[in-house]
C-alpha positions as CSV (number, residue, x, y, z in Angstrom):
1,X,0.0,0.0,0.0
2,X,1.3,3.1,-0.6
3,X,0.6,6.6,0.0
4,X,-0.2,9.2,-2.5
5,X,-1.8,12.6,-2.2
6,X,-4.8,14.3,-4.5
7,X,-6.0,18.1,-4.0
8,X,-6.1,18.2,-0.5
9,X,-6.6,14.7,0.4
10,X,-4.1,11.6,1.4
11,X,-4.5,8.2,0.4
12,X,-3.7,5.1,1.1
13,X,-4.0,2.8,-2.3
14,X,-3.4,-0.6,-2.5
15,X,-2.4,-2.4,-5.7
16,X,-3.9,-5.6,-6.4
17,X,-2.9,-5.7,-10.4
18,X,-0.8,-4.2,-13.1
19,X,-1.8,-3.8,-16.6
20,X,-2.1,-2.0,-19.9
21,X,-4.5,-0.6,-22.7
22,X,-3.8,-0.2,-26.2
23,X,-1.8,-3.5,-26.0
24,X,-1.8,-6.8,-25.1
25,X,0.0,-8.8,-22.6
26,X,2.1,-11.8,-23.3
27,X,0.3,-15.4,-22.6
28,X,2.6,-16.2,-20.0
29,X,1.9,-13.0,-18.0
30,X,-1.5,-12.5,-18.5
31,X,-2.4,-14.5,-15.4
32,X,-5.8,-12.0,-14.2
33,X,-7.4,-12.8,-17.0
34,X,-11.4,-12.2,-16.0
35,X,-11.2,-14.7,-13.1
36,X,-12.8,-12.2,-10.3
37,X,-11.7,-14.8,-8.0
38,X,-7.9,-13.8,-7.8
39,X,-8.6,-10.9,-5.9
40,X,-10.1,-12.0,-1.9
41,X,-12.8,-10.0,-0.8
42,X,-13.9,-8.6,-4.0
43,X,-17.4,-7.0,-3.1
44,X,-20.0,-6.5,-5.7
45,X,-18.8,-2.3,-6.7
46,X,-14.8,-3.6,-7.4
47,X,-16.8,-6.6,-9.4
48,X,-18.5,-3.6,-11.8
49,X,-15.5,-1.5,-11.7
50,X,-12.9,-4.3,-12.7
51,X,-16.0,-5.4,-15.4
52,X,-15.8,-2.1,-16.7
53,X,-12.4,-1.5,-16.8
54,X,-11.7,-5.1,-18.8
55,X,-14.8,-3.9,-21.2
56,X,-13.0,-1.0,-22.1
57,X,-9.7,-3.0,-23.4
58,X,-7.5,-3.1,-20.2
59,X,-5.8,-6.3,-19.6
60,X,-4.4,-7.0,-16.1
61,X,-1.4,-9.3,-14.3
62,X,-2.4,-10.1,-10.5
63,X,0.8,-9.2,-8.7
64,X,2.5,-6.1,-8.0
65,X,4.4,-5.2,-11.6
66,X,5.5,-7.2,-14.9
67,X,8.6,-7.2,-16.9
68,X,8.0,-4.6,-18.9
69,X,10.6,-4.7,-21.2
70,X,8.6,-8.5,-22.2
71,X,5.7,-6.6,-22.6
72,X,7.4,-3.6,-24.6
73,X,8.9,-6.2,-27.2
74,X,5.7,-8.2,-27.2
75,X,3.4,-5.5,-28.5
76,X,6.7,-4.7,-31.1
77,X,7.5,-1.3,-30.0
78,X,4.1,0.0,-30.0
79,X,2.9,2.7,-27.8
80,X,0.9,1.1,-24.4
81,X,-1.1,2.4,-21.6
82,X,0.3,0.9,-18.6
83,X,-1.2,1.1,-15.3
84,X,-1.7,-0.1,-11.4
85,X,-5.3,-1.5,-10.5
86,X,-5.7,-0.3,-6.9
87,X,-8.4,-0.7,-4.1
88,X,-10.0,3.1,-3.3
89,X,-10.3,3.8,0.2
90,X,-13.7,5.2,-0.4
91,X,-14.8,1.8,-2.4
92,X,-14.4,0.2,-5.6
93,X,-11.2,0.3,-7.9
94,X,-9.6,2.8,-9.6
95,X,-6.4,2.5,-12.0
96,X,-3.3,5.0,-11.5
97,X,-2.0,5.5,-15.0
98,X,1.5,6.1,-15.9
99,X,1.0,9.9,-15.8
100,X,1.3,12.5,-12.9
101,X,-0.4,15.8,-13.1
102,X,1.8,18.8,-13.0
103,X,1.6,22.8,-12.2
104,X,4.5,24.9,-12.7
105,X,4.6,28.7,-11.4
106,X,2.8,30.7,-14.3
107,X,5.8,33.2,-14.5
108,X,8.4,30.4,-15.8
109,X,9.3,30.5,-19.2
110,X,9.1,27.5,-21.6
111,X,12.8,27.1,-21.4
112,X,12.4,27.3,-17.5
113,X,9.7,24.3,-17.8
114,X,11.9,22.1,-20.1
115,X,14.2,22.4,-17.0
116,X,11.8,21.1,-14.5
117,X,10.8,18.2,-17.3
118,X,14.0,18.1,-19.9
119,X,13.6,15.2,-22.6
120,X,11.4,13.4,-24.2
121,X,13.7,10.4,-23.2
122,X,12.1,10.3,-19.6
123,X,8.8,11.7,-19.7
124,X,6.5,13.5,-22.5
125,X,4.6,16.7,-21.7
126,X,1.3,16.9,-23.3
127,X,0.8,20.9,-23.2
128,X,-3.0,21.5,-22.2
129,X,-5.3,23.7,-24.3
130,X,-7.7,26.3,-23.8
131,X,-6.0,29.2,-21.6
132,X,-4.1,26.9,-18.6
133,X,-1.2,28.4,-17.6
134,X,1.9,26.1,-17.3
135,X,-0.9,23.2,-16.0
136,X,0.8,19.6,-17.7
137,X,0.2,16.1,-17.9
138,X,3.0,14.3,-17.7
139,X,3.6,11.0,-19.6
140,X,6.1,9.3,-18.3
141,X,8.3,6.9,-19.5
142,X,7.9,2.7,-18.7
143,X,10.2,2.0,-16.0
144,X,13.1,-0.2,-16.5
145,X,12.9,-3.8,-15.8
146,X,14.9,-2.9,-12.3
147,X,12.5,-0.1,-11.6
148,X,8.7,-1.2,-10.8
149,X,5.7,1.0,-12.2
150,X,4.4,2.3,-8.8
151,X,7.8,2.8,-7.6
152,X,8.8,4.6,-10.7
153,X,5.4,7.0,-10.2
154,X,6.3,7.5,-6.6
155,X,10.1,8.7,-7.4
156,X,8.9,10.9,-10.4
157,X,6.3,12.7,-8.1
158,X,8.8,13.0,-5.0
159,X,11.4,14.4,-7.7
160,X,8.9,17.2,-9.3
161,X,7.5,17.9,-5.8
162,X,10.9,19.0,-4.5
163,X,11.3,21.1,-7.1
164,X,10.9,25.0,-5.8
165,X,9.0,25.9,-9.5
166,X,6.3,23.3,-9.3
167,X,3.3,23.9,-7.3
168,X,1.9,20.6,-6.9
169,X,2.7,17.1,-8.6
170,X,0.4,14.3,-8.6
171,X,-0.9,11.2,-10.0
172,X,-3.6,10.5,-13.0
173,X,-6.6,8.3,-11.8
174,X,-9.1,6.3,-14.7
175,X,-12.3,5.6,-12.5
176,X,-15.2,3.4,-13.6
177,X,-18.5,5.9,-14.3
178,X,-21.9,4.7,-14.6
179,X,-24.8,6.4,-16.1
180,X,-28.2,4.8,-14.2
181,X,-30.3,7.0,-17.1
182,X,-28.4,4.5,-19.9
183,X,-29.3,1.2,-18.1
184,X,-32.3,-0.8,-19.8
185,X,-35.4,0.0,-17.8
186,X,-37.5,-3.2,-17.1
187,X,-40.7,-3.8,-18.7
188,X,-40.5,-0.1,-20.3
189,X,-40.4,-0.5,-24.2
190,X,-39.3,2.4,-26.4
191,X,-42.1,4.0,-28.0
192,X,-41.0,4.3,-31.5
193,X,-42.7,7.9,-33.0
194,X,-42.4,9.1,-36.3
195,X,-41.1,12.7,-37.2
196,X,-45.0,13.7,-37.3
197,X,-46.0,12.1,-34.1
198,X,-47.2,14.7,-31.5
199,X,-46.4,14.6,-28.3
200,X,-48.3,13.9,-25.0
201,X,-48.1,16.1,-22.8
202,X,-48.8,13.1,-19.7
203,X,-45.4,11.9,-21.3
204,X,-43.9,15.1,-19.3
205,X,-44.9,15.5,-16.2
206,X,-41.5,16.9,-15.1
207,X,-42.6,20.5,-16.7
208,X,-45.5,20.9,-14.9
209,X,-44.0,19.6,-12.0
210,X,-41.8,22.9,-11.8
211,X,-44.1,25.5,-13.4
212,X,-42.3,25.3,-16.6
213,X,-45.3,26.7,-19.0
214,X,-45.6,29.9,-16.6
215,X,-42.0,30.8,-17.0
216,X,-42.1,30.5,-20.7
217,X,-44.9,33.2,-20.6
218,X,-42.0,35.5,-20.3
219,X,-39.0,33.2,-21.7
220,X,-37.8,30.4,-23.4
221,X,-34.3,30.9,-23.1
222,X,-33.6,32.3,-26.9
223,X,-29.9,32.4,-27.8
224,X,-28.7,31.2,-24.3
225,X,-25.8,29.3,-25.1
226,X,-25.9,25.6,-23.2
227,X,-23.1,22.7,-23.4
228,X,-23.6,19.5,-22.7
229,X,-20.9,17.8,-22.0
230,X,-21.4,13.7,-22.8
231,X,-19.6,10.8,-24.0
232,X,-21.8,11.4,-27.4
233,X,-24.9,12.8,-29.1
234,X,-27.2,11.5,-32.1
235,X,-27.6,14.5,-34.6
236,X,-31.7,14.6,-33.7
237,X,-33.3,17.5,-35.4
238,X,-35.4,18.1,-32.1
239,X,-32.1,20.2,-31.2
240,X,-30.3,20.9,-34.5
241,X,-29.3,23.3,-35.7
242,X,-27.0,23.4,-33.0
243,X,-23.9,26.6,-32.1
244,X,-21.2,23.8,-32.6
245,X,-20.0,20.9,-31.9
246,X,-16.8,19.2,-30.4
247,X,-14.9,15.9,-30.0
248,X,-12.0,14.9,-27.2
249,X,-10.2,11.9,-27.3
250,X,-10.4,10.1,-23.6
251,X,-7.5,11.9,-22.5
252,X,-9.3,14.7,-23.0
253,X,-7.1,16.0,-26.0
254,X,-9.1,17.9,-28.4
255,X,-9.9,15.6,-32.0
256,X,-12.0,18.2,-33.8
257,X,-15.6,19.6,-34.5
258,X,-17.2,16.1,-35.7
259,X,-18.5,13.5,-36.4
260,X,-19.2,13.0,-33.0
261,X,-20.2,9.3,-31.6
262,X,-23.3,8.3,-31.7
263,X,-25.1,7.7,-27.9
264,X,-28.2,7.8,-26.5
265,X,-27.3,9.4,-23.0
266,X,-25.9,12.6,-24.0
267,X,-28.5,13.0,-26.8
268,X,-31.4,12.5,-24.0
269,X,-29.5,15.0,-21.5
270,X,-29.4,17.4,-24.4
271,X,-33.0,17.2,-25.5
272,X,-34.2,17.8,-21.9
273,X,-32.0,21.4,-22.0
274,X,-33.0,22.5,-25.3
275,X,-35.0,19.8,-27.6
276,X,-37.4,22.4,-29.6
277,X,-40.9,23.0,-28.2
278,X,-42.7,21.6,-31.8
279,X,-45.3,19.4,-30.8
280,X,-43.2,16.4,-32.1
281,X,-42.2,13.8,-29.3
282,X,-40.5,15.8,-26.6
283,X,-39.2,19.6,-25.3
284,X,-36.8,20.9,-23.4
285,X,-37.1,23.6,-20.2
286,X,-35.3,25.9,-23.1
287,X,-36.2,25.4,-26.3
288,X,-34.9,28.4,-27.9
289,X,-31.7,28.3,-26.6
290,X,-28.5,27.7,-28.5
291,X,-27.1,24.0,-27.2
292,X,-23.3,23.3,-27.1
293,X,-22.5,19.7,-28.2
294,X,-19.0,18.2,-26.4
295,X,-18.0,14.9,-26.8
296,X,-15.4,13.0,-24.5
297,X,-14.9,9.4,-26.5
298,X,-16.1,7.1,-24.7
299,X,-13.5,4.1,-23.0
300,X,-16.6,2.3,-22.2
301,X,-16.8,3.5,-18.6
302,X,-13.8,4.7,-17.7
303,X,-13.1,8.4,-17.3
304,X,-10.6,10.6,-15.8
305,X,-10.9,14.3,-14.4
306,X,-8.1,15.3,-16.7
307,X,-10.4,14.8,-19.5
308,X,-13.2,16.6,-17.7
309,X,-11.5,19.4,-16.9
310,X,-10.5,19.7,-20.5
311,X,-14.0,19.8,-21.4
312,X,-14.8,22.6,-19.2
313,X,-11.9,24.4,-20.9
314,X,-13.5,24.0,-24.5
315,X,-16.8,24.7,-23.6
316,X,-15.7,28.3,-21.9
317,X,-13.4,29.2,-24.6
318,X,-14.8,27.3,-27.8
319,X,-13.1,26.1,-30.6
320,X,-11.8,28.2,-33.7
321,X,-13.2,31.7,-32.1
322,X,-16.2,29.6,-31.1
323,X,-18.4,31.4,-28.5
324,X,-18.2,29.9,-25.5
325,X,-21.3,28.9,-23.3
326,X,-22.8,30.7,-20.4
327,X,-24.3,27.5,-19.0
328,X,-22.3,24.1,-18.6
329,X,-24.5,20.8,-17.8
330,X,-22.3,17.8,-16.9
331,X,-24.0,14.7,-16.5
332,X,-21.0,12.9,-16.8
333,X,-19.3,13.4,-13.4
334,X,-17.5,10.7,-11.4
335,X,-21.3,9.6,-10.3
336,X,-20.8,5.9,-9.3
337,X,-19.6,7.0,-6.1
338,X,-17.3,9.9,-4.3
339,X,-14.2,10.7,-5.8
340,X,-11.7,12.9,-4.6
341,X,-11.7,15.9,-6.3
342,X,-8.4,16.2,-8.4
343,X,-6.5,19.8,-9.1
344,X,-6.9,19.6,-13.1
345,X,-10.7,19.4,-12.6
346,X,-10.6,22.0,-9.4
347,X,-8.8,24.6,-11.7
348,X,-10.8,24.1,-15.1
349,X,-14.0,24.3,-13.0
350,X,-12.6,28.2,-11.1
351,X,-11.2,29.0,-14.9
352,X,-15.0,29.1,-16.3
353,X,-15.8,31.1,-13.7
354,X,-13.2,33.6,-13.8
355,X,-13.4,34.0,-17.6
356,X,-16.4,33.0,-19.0
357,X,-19.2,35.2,-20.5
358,X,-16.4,37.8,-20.9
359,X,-17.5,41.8,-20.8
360,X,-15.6,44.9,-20.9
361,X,-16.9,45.7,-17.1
362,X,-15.5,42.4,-15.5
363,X,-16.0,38.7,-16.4
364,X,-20.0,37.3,-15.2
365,X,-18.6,33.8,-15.5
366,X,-20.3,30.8,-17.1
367,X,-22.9,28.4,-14.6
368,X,-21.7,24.6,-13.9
369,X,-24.5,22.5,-13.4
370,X,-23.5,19.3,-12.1
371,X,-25.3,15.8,-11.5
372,X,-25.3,13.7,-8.2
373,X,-23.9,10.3,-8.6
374,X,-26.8,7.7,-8.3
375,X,-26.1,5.8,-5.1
376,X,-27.8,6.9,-1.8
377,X,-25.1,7.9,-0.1
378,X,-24.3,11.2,1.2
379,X,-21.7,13.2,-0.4
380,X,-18.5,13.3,1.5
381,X,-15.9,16.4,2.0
382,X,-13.3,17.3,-0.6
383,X,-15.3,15.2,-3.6
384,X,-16.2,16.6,-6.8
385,X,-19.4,17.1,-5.7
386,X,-18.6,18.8,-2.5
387,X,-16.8,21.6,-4.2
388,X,-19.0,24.6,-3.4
389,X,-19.2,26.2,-7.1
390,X,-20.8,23.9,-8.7
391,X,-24.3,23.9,-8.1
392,X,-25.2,20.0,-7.4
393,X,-28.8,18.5,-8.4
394,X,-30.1,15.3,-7.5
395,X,-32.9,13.5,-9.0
396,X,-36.6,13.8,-7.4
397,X,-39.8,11.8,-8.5
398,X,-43.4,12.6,-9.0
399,X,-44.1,12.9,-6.0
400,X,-40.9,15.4,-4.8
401,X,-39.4,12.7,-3.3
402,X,-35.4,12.4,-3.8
403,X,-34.9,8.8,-5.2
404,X,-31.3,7.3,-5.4
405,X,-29.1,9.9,-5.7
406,X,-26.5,11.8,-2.9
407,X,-27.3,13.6,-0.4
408,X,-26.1,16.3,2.3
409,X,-24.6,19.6,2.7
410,X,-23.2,20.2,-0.6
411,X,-26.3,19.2,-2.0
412,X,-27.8,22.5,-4.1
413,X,-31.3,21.7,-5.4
414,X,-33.2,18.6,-6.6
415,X,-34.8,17.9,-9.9
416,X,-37.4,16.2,-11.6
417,X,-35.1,13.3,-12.5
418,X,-37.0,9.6,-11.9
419,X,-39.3,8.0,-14.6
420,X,-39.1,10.8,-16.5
421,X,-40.0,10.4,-20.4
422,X,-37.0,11.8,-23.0
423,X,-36.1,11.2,-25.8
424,X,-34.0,8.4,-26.5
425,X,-32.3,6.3,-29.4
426,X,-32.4,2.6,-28.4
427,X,-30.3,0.0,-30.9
428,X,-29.8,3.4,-32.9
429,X,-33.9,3.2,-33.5
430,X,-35.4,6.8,-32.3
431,X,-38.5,7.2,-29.5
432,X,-39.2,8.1,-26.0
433,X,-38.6,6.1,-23.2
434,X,-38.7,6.5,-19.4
435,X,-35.6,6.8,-17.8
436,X,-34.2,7.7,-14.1
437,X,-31.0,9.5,-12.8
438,X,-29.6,12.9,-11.4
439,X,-28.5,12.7,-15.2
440,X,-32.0,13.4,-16.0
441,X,-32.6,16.4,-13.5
442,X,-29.1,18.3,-14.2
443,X,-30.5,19.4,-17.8
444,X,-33.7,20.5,-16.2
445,X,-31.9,22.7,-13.9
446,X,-29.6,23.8,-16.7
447,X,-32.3,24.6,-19.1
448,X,-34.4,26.2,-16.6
449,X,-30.3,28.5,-15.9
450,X,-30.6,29.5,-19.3
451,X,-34.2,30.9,-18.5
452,X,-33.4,33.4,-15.9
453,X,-30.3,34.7,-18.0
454,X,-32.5,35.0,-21.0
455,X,-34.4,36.9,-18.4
456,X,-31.8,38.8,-16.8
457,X,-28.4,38.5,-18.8
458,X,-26.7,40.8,-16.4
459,X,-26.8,38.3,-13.6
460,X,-23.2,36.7,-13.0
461,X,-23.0,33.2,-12.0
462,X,-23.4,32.9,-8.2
463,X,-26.4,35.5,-9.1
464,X,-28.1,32.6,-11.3
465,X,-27.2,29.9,-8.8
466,X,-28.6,32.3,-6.1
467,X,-32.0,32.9,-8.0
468,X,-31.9,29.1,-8.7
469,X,-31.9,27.5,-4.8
470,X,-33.8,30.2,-3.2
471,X,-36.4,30.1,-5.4
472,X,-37.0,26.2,-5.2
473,X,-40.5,24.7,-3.5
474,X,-39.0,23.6,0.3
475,X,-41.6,20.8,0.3
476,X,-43.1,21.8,3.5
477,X,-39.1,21.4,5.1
478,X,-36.4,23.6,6.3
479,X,-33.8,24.5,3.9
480,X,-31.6,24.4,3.3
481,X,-31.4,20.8,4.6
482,X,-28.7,17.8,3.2
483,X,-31.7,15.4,2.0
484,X,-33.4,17.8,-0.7
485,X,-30.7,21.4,-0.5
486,X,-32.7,24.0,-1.0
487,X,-35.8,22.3,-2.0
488,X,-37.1,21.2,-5.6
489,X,-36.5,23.3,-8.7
490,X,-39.0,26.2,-9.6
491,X,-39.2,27.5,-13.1
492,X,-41.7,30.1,-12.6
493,X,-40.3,31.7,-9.3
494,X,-36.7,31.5,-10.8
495,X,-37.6,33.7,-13.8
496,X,-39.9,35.9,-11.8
497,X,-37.0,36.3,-9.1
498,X,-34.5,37.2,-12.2
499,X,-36.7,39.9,-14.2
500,X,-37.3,41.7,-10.7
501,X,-33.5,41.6,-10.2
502,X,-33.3,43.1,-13.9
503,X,-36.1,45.6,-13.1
504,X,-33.7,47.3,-10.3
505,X,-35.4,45.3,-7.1
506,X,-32.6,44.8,-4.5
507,X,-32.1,41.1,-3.0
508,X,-29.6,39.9,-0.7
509,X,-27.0,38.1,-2.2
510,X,-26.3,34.8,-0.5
511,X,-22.8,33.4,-1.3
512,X,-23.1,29.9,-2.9
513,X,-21.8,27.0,-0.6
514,X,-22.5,28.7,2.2
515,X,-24.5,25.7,3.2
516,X,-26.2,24.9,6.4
517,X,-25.6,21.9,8.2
């Protein structure tokens, strides 16, 4: 077990495999195979982690390293994604990769960095896009047979850390994220509808839930930019056209402006923000804003906060003099469980608030709606989701109840988010279906964002997450309170509270995350 240290939290990791990706290992070391049983104690979350990490192509070794210069000349020189498969002290697995995250102080020069980093003999520097300041991840190079791969992290970090010019060095984690809203829903079948089907309006019970045909008697969100940011999105013409579009490879590199991949989660998360209001299967809370497409591709279920973070980046500064968006709805989060919220992610997330929605009188900053994982469990300190700026939904049901999704103090707002009807692509064939997750409510809350700025574009961000919580329905409780935040999301009251804001009515700022206990 060793120890290693993420944002502002130690841990403890144990490595029960080594492995790779983009590779394969030689027959007489691949030992792991998919026998679960070679690892005591494996409880049923490490089970669908490990599952999803051999779905999306890793291969793994039980023991604590291979001989990598075997594996090297095995897979002929070609480039490999090594890795350690460790236990998380919070639950499940995780894999360190053979990368360590890296800041420099923003006043060295490059030729000051190649001095901290020199050569591509020992470690590769992938330069990050979209406005970070001397903010690397570091590849480094496959140890030697003497030198083990954890070991040869741990000396690389304890190097860099030493260093008096770098401001923190740590490692890369993949983690295994699950999307409940994608799962097959039992005994539900898609409802296949042509382009000249009409809607129901039964089918969307969420809308009326939180008043959304009252606020659209003064606004339905025209030319509010909103990014989604998914593992993929059909090109459905409920949403199209659309302000643009962008791909990122898994390691959150950017690929280009298209095709992007074709899947049915990001395409329902979309439709719920800003599907058009056309009588023709389903709406969205805005449908007259301008959506943001952004594509991470998709590992199967494997994600890291580097490529997250990098997202962010392109969604506040846009490709090719792109506009970037005032709203940002993530669905995609680390939602299986906590995870520790990493610097890359930390600093992308402060950058679109600093800089986005630019204006000559002083930056309003761009909104981050973010989705609850789905596990009832509460949300613990220094996670993702505990980070105060992001305003944090979790799913509620018909009946304003929250249903399977985290819970507690950094808990914003919840959100019509369980058996809700979308739209959806099934097997690539297009209808509605019912679906359930905090994936679900997030678009709601973002689409309903893009309202009150459409109503009031002079509001800055913790002004729209302000008019957000404190205009929600408490549900008869005390809020704010860590099972429902601030209470359940109210379209209506939110734009009301924002065109009185606009018409020069004074209300009390409240500072976001300054949450009650």
């Amino acid at each position: 077990m060793a120890h290693y240290r993420i944002g502002e939290v130690s841990l403890d990791l144990e490595v029960v495999g080594v492995g790779l990706q983009n590779g394969t290992l030689p027959p007489a070391l691949a030992a792991f195979a998919h026998d679960l049983k070679e690892l005591p104690g494996l409880g049923d979350r490490e089970t669908d982690d490990l599952n999803a990490f051999l779905a999306s192509g890793w291969q793994f070794s039980t023991g604590k390293d291979l001989d990598w210069a075997e594996v090297i000349a095995y897979n002929r020189g070609a480039e490999i994604e090594p890795g350690l498969l460790a236990r998380y002290p919070g639950g499940g697995l995780v894999i360190i990769r053979n990368r360590v995250v890296l800041q420099l102080k923003p006043s060295l020069a490059p030729e000051q960095i190649d001095k901290v980093v020199p050569e591509a003999s020992r470690a590769r520097i992938i330069s990050p896009r979209f406005g970070a300041r001397n903010l690397f991840e570091v590849v480094l190079k496959i140890p030697e047979r003497s030198l083990g791969l954890e070991e040869a992290i741990l000396k690389t970090i304890a190097s860099l850390t030493a260093d008096r010019n770098v401001l923190f060095c740590e490692p890369t984690l993949f983690y295994h994220v699950s999307t409940w809203a994608d799962q097959p829903e039992d005994g539900v079948e898609l409802r296949k509808l042509g382009m000249a089907k009409k809607k129901d309006e039964s089918q969307q019970w969420h809308w009326d839930k939180i008043e959304l045909p009252e606020a659209w008697k003064t606004t339905r969100g025209k030319d509010i930019r909103v990014a989604v940011i998914d593992h993929g999105f059909f090109e459905d013409e409920e949403f199209i056209p659309v302000a643009w579009t962008a791909l990122l490879s898994q390691d959150g590199d950017y690929v280009g402006q298209g095709p992007l991949p074709k899947v049915s989660h990001g395409t329902l998360c979309a439709g719920l923000v800003g599907a058009h209001d056309d009588d023709k299967l389903v709406n969205g809370a805005a449908p007259e804003c301008k959506l943001i497409l952004v594509a991470i591709q998709k590992s199967q279920q494997a994600l890291s906060q580097v490529a997250l973070g990098n997202a962010l980046r392109l969604c506040l500064y846009g490709p090719n003099g792109e506009p970037g968006a005032d709203i940002i709805c993530c669905s995609l989060g680390l939602n299986a469980n906590n995870w520790i919220l990493e610097p890359w992610l930390k600093k992308a997330i402060d950058d679109v608030h600093q800089n986005g929605r630019p204006d000559p009188n002083g930056n309003r900053g761009a909104v981050i709606v973010w989705a609850s994982f789905d596990q009832n469990k509460p949300i613990c300190p220094d996670t993702v989701e505990d980070y105060r700026d992001l305003i944090v939904v979790s799913q509620s049901d018909e009946q304003d109840r929250r249903r399977q999704s985290g819970y507690g103090a950094a808990l914003d707002l919840i959100a019509p988010g369980f058996d809700v009807r979308v739209l959806k692509y099934v097997n690539g064939v297009r209808g509605t279906n019912k679906c359930k997750g905090s994936s679900l409510a997030a678009p709601c809350v973002a689409g309903v964002a893009a309202l009150v700025l459409a109503a009031n574009p002079n509001l800055t961000w913790q002004q729209v997450a302000e008019v957000l919580t404190t205009t929600c329905d408490p549900l008869g409780q005390t809020v704010p309170n860590p099972c429902i935040g601030h209470g359940r999301l109210n379209a209506q009251q939110a734009v009301y509270r924002a065109t009185r804001m606009k018409q020069g009515e004074r209300i009390m700022p409240r500072e976001l995350g300054a949450r009650e206990n």
